[in-house]
C-alpha positions as CSV (number, residue, x, y, z in Angstrom):
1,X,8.3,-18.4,5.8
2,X,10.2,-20.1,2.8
3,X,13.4,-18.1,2.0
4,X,12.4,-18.3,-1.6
5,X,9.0,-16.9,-1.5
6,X,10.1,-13.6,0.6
7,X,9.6,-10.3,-1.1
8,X,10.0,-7.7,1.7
9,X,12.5,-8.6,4.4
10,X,13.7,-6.2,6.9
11,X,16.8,-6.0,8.8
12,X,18.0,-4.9,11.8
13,X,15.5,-2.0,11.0
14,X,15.8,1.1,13.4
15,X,13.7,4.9,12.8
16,X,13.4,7.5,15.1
17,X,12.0,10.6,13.9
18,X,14.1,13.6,14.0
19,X,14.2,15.6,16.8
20,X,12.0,13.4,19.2
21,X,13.6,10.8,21.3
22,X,10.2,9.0,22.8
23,X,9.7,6.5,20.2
24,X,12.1,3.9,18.3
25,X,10.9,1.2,15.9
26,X,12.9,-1.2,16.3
27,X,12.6,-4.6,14.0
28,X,15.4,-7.2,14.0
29,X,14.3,-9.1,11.3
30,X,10.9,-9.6,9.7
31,X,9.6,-11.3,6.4
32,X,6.6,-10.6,4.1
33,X,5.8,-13.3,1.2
34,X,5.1,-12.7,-2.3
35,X,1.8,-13.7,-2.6
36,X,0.9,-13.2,0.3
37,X,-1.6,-10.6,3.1
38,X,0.5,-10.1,6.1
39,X,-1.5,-7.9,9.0
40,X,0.1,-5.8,11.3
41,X,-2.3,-5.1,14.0
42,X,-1.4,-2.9,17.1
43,X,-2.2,0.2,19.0
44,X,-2.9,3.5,17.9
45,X,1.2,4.9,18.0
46,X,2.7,1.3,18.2
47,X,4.8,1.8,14.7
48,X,2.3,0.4,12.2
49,X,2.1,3.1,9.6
50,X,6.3,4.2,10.4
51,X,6.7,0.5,9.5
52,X,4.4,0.9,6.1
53,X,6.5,4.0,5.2
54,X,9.6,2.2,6.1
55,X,8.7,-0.3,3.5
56,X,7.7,1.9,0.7
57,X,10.5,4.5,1.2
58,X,8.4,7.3,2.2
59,X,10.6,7.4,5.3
60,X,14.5,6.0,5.5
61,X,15.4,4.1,8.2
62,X,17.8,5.2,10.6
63,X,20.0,1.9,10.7
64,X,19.5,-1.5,9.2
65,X,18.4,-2.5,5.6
66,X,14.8,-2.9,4.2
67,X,15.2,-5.7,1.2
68,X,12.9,-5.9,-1.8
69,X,13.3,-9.5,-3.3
70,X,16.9,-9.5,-2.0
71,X,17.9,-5.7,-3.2
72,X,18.4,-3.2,-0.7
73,X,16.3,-0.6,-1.4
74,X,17.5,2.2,1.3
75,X,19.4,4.0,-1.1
76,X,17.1,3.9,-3.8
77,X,15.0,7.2,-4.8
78,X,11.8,7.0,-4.2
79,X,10.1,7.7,-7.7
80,X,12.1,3.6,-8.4
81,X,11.2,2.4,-5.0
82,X,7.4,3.6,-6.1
83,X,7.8,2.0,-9.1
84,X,7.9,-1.1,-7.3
85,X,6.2,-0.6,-3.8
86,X,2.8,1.1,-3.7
87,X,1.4,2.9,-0.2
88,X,-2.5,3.6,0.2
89,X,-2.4,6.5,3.1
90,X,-4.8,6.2,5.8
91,X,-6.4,9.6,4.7
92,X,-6.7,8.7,0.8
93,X,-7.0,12.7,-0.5
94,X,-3.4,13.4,0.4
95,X,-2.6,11.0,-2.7
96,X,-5.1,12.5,-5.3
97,X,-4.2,15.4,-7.8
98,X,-5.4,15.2,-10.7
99,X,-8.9,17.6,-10.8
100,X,-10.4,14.5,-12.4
101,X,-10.8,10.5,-11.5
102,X,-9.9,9.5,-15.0
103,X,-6.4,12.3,-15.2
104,X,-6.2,10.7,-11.8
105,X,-4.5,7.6,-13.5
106,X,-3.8,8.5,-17.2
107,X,-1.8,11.6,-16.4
108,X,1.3,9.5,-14.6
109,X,0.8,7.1,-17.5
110,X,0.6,9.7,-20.4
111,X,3.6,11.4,-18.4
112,X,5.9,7.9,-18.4
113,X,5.5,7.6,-22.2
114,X,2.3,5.3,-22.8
115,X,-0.1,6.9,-25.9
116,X,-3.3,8.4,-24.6
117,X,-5.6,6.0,-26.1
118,X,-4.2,3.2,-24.4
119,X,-3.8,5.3,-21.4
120,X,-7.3,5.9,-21.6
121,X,-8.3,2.2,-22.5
122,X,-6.6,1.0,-19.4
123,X,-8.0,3.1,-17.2
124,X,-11.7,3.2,-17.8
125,X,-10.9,-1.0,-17.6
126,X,-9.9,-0.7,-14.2
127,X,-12.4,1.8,-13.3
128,X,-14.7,-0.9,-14.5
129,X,-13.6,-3.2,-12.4
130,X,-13.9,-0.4,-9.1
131,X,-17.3,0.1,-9.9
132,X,-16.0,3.7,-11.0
133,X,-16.7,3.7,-14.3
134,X,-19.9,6.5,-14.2
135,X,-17.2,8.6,-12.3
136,X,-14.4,9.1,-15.0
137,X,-15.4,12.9,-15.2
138,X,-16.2,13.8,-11.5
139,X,-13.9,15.8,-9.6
140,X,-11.8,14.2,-6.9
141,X,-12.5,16.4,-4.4
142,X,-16.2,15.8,-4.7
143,X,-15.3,11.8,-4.3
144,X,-16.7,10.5,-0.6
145,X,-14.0,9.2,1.2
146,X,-14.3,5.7,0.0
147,X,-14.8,6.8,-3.3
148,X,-11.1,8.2,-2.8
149,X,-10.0,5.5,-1.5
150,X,-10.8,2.8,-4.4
151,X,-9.5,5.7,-7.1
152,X,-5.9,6.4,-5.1
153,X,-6.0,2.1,-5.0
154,X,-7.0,2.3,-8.9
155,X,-4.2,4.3,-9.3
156,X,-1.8,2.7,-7.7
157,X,-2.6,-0.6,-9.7
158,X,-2.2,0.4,-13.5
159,X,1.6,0.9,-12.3
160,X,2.0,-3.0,-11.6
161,X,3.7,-2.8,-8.0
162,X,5.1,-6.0,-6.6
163,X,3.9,-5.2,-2.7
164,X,1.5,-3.2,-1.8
165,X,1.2,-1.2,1.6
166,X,-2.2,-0.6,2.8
167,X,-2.8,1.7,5.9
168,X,-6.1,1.2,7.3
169,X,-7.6,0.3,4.0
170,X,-11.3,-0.6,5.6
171,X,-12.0,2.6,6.7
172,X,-15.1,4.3,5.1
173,X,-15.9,0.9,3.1
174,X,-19.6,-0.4,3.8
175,X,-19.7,-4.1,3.7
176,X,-20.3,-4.4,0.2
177,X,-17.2,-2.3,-0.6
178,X,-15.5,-4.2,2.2
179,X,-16.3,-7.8,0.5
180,X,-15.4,-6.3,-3.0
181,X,-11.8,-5.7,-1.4
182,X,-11.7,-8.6,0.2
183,X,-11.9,-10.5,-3.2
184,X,-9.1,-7.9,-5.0
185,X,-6.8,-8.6,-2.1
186,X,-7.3,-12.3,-2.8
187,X,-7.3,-11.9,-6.8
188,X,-3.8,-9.3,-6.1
189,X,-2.3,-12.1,-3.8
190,X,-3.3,-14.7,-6.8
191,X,-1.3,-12.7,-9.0
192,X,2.1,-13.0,-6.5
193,X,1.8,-9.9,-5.5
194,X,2.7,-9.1,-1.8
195,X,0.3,-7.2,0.8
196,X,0.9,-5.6,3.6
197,X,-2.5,-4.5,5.6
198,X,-2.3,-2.1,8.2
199,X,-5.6,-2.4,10.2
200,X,-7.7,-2.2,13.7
201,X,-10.5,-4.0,11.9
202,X,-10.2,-7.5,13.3
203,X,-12.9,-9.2,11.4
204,X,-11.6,-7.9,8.1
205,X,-8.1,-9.2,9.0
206,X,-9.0,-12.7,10.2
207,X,-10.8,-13.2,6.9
208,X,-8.1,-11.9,4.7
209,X,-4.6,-12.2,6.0
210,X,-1.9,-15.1,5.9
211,X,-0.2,-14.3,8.4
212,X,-0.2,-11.5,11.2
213,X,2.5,-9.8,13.0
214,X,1.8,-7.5,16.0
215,X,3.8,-4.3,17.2
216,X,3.7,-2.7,20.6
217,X,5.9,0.0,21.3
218,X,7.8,0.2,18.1
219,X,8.7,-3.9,18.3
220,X,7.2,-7.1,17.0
221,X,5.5,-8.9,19.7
C-alpha cells in the first residue's frame, strides 16, 4: 500500500482478554487505505471482530499502537476515537436507543450543539437515501433486523467518520438491500473514506473489497 494513502495502521498490536489465556491477536503490522474496502475474512473465533474493536477503541490493546492517519489513538477516549472511527456491531440493536428512528440520529446531534431544524433536515435526508424515510416515527425495537441495521449505519454517518468498521454487515440484507450497500460502500470509499468489512459472505466481499487480509488464530495469514 502507498505510505501516503494509509489511514489505519497497526503496530505490533497484541490483546488478550482478561482472565483467559487461550487466545492472543497478534498483528505485527497491517495497513488499511483511505479510500479504500479492506476484508478480513476468517473463521468463526479467528480475531476478526477483536481486530474491529481494536480499531475503533472499543477494546485497548494489550501492547503495540493502533494509528489513525499517523496519530496514535490508544490513549485517546473513546467518545474522540468515535468521533473519528465508526463500528456497526454484528447484532445492530445493541447500538440503538433512541425509542424512535428519527431521535435515533437527531438526539447525538441536538446533544453536540447542532439546532433541531437542521438536525432534523439532515436526518430525514439520510433516511431518504436508506429508504427509511416512511419510518422516521416507528419504534426501533419494532425495526426487523435489517431495518436496524441500515438506521445504526444511518447513524453512524451524519457524524462524518473517516473509517468505518463493519462486522458482518450482510447479514439479514436481501439482495436488493445487499446491492443498495454495495453502491454506499463504493459512493463512502469515493468520498476517501476507509472501510473495514468484517464478513463470511464471500460473494459480497469479492465484489466489494480492495484488498483482503485473512486471520487464523488471532494472526494474519
Amino acid at each position: 500500500m502507498d505510505d501516503d494513502n494509509i489511514q489505519v495502521r497497526l503496530m505490533d498490536l497484541r490483546y488478550t482478554y482478561p482472565g483467559y489465556e487461550g487466545f492472543t491477536l497478534d498483528i505485527p503490522d497491517i495497513s488499511f487505505s483511505a479510500g479504500v474496502c479492506t476484508a478480513v475474512c476468517g473463521h468463526n473465533g479467528s480475531g476478526k471482530t477483536t481486530l474491529g474493536k481494536l480499531i475503533s477503541g472499543i477494546l485497548r490493546p494489550s501492547a503495540g499502537k493502533v494509528l489513525l492517519d499517523g496519530e496514535d489513538i490508544s490513549g485517546w477516549p473513546i467518545g474522540k476515537i468515535g468521533g473519528k472511527v465508526g463500528y456497526l456491531f454484528q447484532e445492530p440493536a445493541r447500538q440503538i436507543f433512541a425509542p424512535t428512528v428519527l431521535e435515533e440520529i437527531t438526539f447525538p446531534l441536538i446533544l453536540k450543539g447542532m439546532d433541531r431544524g437542521e438536525a432534523y433536515e439532515l436526518a430525514r435526508s439520510i433516511l431518504t437515501r436508506f429508504e427509511m424515510e416512511k419510518l422516521e416515527n416507528a419504534t426501533t425495537y419494532t425495526l426487523s433486523r435489517g431495518e436496524k441495521q441500515r438506521l445504526a449505519i444511518a447513524a453512524m454517518l451524519v457524524h462524518d467518520p473517516v473509517f468505518l468498521v463493519l462486522d458482518e454487515p450482510t447479514t439479514g440484507l436481501d439482495v436488493r438491500r445487499k446491492e443498495i450497500f454495495s453502491v454506499m460502500i463504493r459512493q463512502l470509499a469515493e468520498k476517501g473514506i476507509g472501510i473495514l468489512l468484517i464478513s463470511h459472505d464471500s460473494s459480497f466481499v469479492s465484489k466489494n473489497a480492495g484488498f483482503t487480509y485473512r486471520i487464523t488464530e488471532g494472526r494474519i495469514v
